[in-house]
C-alpha positions as CSV (number, residue, x, y, z in Angstrom):
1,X,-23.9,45.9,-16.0
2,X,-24.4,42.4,-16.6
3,X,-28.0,40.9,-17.3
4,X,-26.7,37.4,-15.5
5,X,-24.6,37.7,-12.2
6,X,-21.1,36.9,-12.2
7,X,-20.2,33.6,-11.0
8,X,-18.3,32.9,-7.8
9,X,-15.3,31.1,-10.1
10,X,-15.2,33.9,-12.5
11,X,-14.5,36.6,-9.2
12,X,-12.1,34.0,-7.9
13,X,-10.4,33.9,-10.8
14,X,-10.2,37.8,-10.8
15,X,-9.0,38.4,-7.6
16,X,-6.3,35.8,-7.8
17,X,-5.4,37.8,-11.0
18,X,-5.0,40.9,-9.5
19,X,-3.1,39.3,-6.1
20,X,-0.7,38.1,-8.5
21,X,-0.3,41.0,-11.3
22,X,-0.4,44.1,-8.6
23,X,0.7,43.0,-5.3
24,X,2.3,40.1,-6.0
25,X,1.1,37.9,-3.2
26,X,0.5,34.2,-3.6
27,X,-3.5,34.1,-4.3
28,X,-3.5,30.2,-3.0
29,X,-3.3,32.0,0.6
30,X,-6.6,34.3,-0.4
31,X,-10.4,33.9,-0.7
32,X,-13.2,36.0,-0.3
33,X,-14.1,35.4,3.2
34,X,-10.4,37.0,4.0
35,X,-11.8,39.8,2.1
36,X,-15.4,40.1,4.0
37,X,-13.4,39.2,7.4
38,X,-11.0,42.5,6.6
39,X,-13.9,44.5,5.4
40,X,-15.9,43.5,9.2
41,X,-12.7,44.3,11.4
42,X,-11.8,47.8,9.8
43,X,-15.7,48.6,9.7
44,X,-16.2,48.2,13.1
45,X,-12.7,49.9,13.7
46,X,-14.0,52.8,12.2
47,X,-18.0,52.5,14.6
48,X,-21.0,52.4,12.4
49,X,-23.7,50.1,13.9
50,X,-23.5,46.6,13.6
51,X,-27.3,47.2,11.9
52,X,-25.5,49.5,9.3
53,X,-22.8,46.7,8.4
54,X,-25.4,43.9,8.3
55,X,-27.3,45.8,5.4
56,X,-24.4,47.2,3.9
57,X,-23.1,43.8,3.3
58,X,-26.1,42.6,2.3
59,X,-26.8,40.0,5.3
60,X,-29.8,38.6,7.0
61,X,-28.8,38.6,10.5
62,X,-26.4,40.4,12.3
63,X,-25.1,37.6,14.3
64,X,-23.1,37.2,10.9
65,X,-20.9,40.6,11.3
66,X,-19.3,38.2,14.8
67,X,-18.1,35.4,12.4
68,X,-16.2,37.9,10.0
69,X,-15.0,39.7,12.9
70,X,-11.4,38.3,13.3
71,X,-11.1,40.7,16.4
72,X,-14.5,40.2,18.1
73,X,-14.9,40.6,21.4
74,X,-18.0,41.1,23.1
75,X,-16.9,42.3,26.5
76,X,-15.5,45.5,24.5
77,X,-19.1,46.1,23.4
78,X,-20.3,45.8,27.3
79,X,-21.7,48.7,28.3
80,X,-20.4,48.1,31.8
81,X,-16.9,48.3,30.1
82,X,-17.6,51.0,28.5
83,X,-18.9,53.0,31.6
84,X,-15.3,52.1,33.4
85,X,-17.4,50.3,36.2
């Protein structure tokens, strides 16, 4: 454990390193909001509470979890929708 947190550049610069060295992808195309977006979209996939994600990734509010959410949509959390009415 480090007694100073990483930098942002210094996990930038590891992730592109790995992109390139184990999957071969073009890191230029990749940032860490792709990541948290990814992370959001298969969470709520998989159904925890929007409450559990928002502390799990370590936000304040969890209007946040909507702007990572590639696949938002709140009519599929309706619980009109949900009742088939």
């Amino acid at each position: 454990m480090h007694e100073t947190g990483v930098s942002g550049d210094a996990l930038h610069a590891m992730l592109h390193s790995c992109m390139e060295d184990a999957l071969r992808l073009v890191p230029s195309a990749y940032g860490f909001r792709g990541l948290r977006a990814g992370y959001v979209v298969q969470a709520r996939r998989n159904g925890p509470s929007t409450e559990l994600l928002t502390r799990v990734g370590r936000r304040r509010k969890p209007q946040t979890m909507n702007v990572y959410d590639r696949a938002f949509n709140p009519a599929d959390r309706n619980s009109v929708m949900l009742l088939g009415l």
